[in-house]
SEMI-886207 format. One record per residue: residue number from 1; chain; x, y, z of N, C-alpha, C in turn. Coordinates in nm, 3 decimals. Each point is the difference from the previous one (the first is absolute). Example, Ala and Ser with C-alpha at 12.3 -4.5 7.8 and 13.67 -1.06 7.14 Angstrom:
BEGIN
ATOM   resi   chain       n.X       n.Y       n.Z      ca.X      ca.Y      ca.Z       c.X       c.Y       c.Z
ATOM      1       A     1.319    -0.569     0.780    -0.089     0.119     0.000     0.090     0.120     0.000
ATOM      2       A    -0.035     0.105    -0.072     0.082     0.119     0.006    -0.077     0.109     0.073
END
This chain:
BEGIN
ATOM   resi   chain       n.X       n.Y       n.Z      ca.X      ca.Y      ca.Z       c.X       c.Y       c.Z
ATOM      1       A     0.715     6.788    -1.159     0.121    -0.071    -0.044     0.125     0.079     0.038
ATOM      2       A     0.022     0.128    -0.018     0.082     0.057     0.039     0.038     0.038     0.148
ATOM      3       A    -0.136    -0.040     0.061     0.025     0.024     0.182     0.090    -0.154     0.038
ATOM      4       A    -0.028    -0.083    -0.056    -0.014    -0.129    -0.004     0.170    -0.012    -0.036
ATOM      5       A     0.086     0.045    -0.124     0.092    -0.059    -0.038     0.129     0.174     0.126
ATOM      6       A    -0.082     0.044     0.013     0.070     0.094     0.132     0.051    -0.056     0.134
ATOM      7       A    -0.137    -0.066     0.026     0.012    -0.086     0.104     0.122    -0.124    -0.033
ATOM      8       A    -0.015    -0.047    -0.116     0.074    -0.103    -0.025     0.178     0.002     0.011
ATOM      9       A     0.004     0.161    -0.069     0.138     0.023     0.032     0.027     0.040     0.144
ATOM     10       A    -0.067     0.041     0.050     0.003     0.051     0.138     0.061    -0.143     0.093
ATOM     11       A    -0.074    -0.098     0.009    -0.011    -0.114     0.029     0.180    -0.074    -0.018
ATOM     12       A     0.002     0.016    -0.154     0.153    -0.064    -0.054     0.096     0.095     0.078
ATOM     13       A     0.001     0.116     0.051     0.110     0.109     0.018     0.028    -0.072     0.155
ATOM     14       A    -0.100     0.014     0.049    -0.023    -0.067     0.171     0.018    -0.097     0.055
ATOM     15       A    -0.032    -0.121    -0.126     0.032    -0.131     0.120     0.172    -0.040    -0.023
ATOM     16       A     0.075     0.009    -0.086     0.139    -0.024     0.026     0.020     0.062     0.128
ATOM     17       A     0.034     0.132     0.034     0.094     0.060     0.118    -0.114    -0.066     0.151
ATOM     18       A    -0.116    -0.034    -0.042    -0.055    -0.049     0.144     0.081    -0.113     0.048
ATOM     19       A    -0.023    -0.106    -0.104     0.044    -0.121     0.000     0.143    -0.011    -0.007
ATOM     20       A     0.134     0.131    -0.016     0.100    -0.011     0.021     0.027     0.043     0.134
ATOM     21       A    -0.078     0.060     0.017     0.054     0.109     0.153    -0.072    -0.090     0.146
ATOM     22       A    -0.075    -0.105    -0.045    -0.056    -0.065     0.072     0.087    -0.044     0.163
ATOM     23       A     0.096    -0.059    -0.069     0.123    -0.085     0.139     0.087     0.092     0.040
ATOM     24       A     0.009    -0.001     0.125     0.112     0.075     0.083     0.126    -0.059    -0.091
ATOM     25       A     0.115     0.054     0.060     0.138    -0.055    -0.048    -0.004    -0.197     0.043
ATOM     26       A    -0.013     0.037     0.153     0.037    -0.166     0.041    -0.094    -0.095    -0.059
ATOM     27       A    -0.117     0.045     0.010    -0.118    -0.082    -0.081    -0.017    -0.061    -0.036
ATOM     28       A     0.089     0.121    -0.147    -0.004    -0.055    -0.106     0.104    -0.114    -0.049
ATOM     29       A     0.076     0.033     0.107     0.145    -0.138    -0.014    -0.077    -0.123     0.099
ATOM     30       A    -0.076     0.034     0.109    -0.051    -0.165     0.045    -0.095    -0.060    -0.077
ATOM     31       A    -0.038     0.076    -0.109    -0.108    -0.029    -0.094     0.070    -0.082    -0.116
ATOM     32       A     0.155     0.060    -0.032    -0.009    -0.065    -0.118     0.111    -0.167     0.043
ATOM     33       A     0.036     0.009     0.162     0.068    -0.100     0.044    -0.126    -0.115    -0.004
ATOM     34       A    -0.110     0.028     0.047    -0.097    -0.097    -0.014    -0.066    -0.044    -0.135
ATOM     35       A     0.023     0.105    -0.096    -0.054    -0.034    -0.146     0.093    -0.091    -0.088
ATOM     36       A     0.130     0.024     0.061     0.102    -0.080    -0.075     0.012    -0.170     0.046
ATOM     37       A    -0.047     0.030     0.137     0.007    -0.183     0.049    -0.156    -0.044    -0.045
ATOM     38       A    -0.086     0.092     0.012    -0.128    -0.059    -0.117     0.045    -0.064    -0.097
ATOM     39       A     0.046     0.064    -0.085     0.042    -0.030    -0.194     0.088    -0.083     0.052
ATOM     40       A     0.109    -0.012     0.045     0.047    -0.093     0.014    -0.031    -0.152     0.047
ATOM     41       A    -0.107    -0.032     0.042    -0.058    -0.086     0.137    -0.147    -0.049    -0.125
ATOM     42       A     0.007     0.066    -0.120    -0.109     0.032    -0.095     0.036    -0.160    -0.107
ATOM     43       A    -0.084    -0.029    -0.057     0.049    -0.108    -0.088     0.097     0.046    -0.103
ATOM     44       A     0.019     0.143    -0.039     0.106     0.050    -0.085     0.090     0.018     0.047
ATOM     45       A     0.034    -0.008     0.155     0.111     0.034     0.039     0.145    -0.085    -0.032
ATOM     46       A    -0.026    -0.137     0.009     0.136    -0.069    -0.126     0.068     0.098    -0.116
ATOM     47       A    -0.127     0.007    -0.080     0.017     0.082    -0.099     0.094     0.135    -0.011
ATOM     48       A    -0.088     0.070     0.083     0.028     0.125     0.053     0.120     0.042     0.034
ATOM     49       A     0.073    -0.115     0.114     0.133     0.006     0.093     0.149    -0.072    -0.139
ATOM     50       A    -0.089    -0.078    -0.091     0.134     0.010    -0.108     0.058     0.113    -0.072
ATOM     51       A    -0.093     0.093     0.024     0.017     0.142    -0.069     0.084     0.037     0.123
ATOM     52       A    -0.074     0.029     0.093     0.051     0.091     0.143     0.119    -0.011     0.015
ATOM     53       A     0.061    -0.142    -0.013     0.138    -0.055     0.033     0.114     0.064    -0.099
ATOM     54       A    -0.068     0.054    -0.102     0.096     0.054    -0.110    -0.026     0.133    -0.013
ATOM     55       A    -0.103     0.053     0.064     0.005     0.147    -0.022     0.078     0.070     0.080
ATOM     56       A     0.076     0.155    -0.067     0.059     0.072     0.060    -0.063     0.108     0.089
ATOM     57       A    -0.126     0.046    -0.031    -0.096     0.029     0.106    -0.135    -0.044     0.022
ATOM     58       A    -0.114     0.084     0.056    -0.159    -0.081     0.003    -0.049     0.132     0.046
ATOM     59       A    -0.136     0.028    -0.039    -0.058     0.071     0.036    -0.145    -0.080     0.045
ATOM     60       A    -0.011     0.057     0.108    -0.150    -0.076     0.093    -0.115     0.128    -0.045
ATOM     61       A    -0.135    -0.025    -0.004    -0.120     0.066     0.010    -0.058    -0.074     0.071
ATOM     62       A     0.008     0.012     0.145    -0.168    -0.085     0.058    -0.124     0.044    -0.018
ATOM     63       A    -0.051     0.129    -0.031    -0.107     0.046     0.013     0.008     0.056    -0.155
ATOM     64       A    -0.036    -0.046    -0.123    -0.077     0.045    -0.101    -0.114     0.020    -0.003
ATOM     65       A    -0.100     0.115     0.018    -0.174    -0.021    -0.055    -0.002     0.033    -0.129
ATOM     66       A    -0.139    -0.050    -0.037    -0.038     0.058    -0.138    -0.110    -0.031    -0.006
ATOM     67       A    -0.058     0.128    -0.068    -0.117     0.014     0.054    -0.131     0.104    -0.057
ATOM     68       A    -0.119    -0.008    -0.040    -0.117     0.107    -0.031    -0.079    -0.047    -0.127
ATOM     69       A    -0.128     0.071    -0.044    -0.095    -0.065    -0.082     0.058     0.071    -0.166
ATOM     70       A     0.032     0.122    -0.066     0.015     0.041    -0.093     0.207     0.011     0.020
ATOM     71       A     0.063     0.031     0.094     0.115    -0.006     0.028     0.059    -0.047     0.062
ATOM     72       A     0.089    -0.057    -0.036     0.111    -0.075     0.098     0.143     0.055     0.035
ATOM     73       A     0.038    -0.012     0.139     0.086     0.102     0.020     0.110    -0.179     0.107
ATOM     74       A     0.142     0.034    -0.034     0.052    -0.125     0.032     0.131     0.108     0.101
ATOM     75       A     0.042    -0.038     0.165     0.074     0.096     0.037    -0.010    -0.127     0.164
ATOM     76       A     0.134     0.060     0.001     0.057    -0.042     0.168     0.140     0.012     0.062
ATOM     77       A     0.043    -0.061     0.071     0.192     0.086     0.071     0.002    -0.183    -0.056
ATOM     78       A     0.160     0.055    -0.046     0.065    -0.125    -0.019     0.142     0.052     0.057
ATOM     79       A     0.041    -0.125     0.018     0.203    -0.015     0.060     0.082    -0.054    -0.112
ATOM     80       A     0.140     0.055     0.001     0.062    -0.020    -0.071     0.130    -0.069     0.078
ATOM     81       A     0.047    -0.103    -0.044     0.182    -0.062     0.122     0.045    -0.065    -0.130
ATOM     82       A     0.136     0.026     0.031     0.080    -0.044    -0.122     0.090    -0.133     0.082
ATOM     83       A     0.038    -0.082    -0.081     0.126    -0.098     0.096     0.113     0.102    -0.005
ATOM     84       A     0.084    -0.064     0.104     0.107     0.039     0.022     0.099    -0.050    -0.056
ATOM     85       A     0.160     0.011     0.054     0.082    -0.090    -0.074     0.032    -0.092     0.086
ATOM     86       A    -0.048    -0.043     0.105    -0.033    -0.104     0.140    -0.071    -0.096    -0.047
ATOM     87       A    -0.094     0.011    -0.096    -0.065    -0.092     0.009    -0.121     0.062     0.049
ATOM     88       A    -0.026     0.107     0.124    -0.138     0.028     0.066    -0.054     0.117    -0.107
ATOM     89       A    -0.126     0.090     0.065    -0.040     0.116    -0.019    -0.039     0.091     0.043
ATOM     90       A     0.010     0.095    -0.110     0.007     0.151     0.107    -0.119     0.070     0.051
ATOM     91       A     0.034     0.067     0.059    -0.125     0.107     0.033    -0.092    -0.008    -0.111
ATOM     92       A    -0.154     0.091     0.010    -0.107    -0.003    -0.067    -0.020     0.171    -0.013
ATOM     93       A     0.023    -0.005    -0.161    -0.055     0.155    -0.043    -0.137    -0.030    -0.040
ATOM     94       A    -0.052     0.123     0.048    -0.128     0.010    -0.011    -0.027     0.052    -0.140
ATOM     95       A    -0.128    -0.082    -0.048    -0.040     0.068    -0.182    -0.160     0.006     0.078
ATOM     96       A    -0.053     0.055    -0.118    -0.169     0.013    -0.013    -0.038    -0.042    -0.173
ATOM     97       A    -0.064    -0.085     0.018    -0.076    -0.061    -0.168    -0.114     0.061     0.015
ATOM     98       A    -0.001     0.027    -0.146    -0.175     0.123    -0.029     0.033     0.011    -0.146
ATOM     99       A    -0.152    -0.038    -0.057    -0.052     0.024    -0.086    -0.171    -0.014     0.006
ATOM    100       A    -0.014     0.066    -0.142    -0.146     0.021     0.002    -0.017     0.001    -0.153
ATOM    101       A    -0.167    -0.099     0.039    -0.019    -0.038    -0.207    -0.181     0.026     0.020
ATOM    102       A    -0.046     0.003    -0.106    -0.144     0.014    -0.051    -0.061    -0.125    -0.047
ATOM    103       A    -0.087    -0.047     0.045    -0.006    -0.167    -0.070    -0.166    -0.025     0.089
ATOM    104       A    -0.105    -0.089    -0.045    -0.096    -0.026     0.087     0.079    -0.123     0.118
ATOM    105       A     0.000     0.056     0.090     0.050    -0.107     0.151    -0.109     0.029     0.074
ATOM    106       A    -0.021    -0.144     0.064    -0.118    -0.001     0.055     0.059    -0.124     0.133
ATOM    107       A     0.026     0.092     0.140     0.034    -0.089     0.114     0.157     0.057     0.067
ATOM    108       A     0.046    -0.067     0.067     0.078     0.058     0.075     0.160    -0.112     0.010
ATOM    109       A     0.084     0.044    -0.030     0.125    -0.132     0.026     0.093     0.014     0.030
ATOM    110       A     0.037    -0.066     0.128     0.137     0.025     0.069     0.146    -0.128    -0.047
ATOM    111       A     0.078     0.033     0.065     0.138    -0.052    -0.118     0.122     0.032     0.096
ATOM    112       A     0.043    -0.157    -0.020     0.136     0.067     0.067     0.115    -0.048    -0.142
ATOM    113       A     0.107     0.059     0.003     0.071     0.040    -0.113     0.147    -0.068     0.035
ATOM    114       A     0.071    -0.039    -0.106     0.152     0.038     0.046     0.038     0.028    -0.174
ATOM    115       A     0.119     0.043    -0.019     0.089     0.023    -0.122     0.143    -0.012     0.043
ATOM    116       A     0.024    -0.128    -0.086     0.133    -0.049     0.039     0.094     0.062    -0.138
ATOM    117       A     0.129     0.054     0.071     0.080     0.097    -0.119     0.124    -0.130    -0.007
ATOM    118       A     0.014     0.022    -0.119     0.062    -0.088    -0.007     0.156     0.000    -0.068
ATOM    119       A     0.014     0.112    -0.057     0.131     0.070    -0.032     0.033     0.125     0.003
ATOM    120       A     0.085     0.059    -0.021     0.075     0.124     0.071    -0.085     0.111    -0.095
ATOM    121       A    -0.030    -0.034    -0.131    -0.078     0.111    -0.045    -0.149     0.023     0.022
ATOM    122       A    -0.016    -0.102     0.076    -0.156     0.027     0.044     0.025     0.036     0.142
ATOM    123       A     0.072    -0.021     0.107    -0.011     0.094     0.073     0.039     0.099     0.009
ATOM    124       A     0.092     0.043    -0.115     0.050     0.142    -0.027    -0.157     0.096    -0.011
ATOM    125       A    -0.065    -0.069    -0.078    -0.108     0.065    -0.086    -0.120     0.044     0.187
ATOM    126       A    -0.005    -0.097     0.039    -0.103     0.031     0.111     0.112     0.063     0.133
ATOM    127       A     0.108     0.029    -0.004     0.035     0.061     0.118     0.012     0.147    -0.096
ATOM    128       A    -0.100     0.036    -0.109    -0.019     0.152    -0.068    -0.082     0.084     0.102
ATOM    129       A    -0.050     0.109     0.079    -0.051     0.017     0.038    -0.176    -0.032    -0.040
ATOM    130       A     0.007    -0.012    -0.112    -0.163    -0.066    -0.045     0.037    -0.071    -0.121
ATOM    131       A    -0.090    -0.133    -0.005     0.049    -0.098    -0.125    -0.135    -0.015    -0.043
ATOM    132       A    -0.032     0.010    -0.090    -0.139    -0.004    -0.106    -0.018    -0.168    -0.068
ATOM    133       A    -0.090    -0.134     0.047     0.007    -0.099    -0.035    -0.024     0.019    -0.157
ATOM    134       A     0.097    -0.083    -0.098    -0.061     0.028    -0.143     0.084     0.104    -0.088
ATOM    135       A    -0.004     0.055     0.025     0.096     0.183     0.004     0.109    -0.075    -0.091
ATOM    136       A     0.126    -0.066     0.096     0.122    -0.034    -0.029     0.019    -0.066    -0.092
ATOM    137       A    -0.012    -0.023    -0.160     0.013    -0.117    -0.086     0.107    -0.109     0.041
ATOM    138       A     0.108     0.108     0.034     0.086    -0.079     0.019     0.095    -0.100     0.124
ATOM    139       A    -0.180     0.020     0.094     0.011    -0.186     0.092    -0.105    -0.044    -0.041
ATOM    140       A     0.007    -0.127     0.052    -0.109    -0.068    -0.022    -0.069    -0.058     0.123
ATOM    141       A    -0.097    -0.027     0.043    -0.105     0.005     0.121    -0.108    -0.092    -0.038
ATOM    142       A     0.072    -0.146     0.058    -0.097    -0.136     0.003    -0.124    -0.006     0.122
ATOM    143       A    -0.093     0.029    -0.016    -0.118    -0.079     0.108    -0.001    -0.165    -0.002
ATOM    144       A    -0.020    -0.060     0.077    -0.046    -0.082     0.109    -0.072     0.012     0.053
ATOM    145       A    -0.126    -0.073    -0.074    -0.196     0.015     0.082     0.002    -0.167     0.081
ATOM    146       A    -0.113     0.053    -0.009    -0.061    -0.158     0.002     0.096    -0.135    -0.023
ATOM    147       A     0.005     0.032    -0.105     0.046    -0.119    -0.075     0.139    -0.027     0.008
ATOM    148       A     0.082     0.001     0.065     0.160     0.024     0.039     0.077    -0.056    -0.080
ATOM    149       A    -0.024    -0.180     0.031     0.042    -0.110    -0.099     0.015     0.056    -0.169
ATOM    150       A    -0.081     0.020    -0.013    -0.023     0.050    -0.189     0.061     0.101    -0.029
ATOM    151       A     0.047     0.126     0.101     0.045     0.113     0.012     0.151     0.001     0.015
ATOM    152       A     0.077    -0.118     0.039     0.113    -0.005     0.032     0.112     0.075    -0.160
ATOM    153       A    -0.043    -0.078    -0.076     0.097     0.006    -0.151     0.008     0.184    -0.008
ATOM    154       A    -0.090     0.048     0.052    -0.032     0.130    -0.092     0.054     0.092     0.102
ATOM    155       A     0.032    -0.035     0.138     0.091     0.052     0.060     0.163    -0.015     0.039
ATOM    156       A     0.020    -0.085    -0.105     0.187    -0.017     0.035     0.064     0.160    -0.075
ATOM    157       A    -0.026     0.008    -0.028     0.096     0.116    -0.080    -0.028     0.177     0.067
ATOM    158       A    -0.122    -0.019     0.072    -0.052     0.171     0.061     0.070     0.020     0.073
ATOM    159       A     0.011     0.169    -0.032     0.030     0.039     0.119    -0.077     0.009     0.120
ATOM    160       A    -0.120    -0.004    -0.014    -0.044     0.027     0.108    -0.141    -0.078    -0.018
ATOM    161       A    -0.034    -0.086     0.107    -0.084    -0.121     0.026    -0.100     0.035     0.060
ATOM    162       A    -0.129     0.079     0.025    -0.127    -0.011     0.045    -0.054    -0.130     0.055
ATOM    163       A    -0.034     0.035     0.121    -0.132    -0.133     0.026    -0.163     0.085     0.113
ATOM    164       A    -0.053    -0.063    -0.009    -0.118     0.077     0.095    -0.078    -0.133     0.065
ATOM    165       A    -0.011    -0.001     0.115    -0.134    -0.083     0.029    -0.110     0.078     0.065
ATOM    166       A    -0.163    -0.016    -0.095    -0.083     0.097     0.038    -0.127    -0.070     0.070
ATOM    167       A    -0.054     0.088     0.011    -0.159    -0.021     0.070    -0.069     0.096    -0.033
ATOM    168       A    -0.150    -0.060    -0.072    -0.111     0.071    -0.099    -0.066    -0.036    -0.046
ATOM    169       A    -0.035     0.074    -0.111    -0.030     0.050    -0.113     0.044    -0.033    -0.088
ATOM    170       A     0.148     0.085    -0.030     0.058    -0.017    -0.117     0.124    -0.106    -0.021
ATOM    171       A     0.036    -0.045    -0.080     0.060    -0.116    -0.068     0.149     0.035     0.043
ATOM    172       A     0.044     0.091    -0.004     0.165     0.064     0.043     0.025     0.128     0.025
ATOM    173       A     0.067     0.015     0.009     0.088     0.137     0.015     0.103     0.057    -0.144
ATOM    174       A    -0.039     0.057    -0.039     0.123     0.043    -0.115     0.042     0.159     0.034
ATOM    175       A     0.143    -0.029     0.002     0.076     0.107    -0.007     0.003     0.083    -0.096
ATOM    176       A    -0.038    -0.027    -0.118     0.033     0.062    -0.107    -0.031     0.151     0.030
ATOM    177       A     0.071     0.158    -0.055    -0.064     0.156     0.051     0.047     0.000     0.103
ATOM    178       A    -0.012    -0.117     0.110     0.018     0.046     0.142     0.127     0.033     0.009
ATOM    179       A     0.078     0.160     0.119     0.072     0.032     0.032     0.049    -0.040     0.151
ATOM    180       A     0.126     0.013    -0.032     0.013    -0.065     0.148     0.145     0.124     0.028
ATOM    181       A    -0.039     0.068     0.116     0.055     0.122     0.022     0.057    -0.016     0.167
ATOM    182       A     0.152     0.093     0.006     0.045    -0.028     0.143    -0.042     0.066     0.061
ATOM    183       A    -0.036    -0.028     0.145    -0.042     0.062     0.112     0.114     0.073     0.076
ATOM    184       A     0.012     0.100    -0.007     0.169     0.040     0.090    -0.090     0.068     0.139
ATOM    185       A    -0.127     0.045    -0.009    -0.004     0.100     0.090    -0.013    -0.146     0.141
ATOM    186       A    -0.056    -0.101    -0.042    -0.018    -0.108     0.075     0.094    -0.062     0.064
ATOM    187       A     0.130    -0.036    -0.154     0.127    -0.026     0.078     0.046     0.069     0.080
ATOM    188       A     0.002     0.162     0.008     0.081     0.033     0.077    -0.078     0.014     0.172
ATOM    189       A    -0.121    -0.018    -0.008    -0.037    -0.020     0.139     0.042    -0.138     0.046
ATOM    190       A    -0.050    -0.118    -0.041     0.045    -0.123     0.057     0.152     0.001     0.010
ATOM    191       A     0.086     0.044    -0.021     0.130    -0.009    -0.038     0.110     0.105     0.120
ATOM    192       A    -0.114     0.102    -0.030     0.056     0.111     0.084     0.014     0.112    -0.083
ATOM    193       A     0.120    -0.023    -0.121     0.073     0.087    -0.061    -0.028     0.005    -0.175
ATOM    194       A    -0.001     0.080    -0.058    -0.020     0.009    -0.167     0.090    -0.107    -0.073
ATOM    195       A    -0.061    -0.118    -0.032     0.070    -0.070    -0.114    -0.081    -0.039    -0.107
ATOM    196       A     0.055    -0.017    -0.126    -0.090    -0.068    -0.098     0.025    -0.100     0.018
ATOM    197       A    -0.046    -0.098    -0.107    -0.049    -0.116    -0.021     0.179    -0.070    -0.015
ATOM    198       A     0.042     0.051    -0.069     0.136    -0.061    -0.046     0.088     0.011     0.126
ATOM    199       A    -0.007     0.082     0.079     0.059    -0.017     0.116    -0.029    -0.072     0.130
ATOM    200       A    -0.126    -0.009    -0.040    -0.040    -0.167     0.106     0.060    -0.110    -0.074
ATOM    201       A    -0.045    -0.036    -0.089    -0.035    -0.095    -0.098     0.151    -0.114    -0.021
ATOM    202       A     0.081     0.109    -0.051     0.124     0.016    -0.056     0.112     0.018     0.060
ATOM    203       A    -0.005     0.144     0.093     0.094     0.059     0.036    -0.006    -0.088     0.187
ATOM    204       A    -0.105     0.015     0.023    -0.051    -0.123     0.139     0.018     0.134     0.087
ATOM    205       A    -0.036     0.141    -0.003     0.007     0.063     0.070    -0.156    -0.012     0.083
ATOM    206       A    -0.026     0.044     0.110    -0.129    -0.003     0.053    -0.060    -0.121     0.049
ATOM    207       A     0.005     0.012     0.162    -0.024    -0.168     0.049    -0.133     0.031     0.055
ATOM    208       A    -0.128    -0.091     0.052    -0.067     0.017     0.095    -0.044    -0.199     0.051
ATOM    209       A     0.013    -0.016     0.063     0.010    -0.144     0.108    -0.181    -0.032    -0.043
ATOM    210       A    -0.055     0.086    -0.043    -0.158    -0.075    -0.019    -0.010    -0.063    -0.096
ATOM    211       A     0.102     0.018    -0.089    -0.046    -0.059    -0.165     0.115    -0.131     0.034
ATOM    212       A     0.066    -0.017     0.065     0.081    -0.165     0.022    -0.103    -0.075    -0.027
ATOM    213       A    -0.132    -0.026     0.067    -0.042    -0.149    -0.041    -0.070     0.005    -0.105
ATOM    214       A    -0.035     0.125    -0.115     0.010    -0.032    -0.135     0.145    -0.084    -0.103
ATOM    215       A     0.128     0.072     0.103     0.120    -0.011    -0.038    -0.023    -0.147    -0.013
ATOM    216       A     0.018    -0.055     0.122     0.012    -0.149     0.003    -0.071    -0.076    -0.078
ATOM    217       A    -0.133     0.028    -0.010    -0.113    -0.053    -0.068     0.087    -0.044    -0.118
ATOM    218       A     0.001     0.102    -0.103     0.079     0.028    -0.135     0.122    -0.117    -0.027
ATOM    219       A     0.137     0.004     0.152     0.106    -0.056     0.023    -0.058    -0.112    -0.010
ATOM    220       A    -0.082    -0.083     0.055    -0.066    -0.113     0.083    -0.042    -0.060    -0.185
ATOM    221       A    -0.118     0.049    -0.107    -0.026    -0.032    -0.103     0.071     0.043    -0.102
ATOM    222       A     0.086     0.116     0.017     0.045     0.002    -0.143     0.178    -0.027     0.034
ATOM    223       A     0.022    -0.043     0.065     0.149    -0.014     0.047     0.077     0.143     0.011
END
């Protein structure tokens, strides 16, 4: 039992940073340009794009796993673009989501993600260098499963709007524990030069011409 619950933590420590470190820089942005016209193109995407149209930023995850028989470990690169005052959006700071829980899971499930922010104190809160889902009493953080229609009421007032569409095993994705932390050493390669998150995001410092047809994507559905 004790080789057994060794292994187990061993297991939880490991699969976040695999499953974050997985995508190159560009990759991971043609990954989440194609995950977003998925969800969108998705029967929730109506749904989905009434939020989009009003949010002040979005964060994409195309590649969530989760995954193992005694532990489950939930981790992947996500993008961060804020609107502008144009109307368009900006560059994409790079985050990494990771967490890890103890639970019998049995199978393997992939997920693509978005979290639509939806006022200034919720993207205050995630352009922190690491934001802890749950942590903050003071936002509030609506999911959107399955069930969208039924889900609508309970998201007018969040700051910040979850949705996932998965493939599996398991029933959803919950954020709850999960951290979602900035990537700078990443930004500053795709980028060139050292910026955080708030200085893409915000400040609109740091261009690179590969992430435009995520740009547009975004422009194109969320105005």
């Amino acid at each position: 039992m004790k080789r057994l619950l060794l292994a187990a933590s061993f297991l939880a420590a490991s699969l976040v940073p695999a499953a974050a470190v997985a995508d190159s820089p560009q990759h991971l942005v043609d990954s989440a340009t194609l995950s977003l016209q998925d969800i969108m193109d998705s029967s929730a995407g109506p749904q989905v794009g009434t939020y989009l149209r009003q949010a002040r930023a979005v964060v994409v995850c195309p590649n969530i796993f989760r995954g193992g028989f005694f532990v489950g470990g939930e981790g992947g690169g996500c993008l961060m673009l804020a609107r502008t005052s144009s109307g368009g959006w900006s560059n994409p700071a790079f985050y990494t989501l990771g967490s890890a829980s103890f639970g019998l899971q049995i199978g393997v499930q992939s997920a693509e993600g978005m979290m639509l922010v939806m006022t200034s104190g919720g993207l205050n809160a995630l352009l922190n260098s690491q934001f802890k889902f749950g942590a903050d009493a003071g936002l509030t953080v609506a999911t959107l499963g399955a069930g969208v229609n039924g889900s609508m009421s309970t998201a007018l007032d969040a700051d910040i709007i979850t949705f996932s569409k998965t493939q599996g095993l398991y029933g959803g994705v919950s954020l709850g524990g999960s951290i979602l932390s900035n990537d700078s050493g990443t930004e500053q390669g795709y980028y060139g030069t050292a910026l955080d998150a708030r200085q893409i995001v915000i400040d609109l410092n740091g261009s690179n011409p590969g992430a435009n047809p995520l740009r547009q994507t975004l422009t194109h559905f969320g105005g």
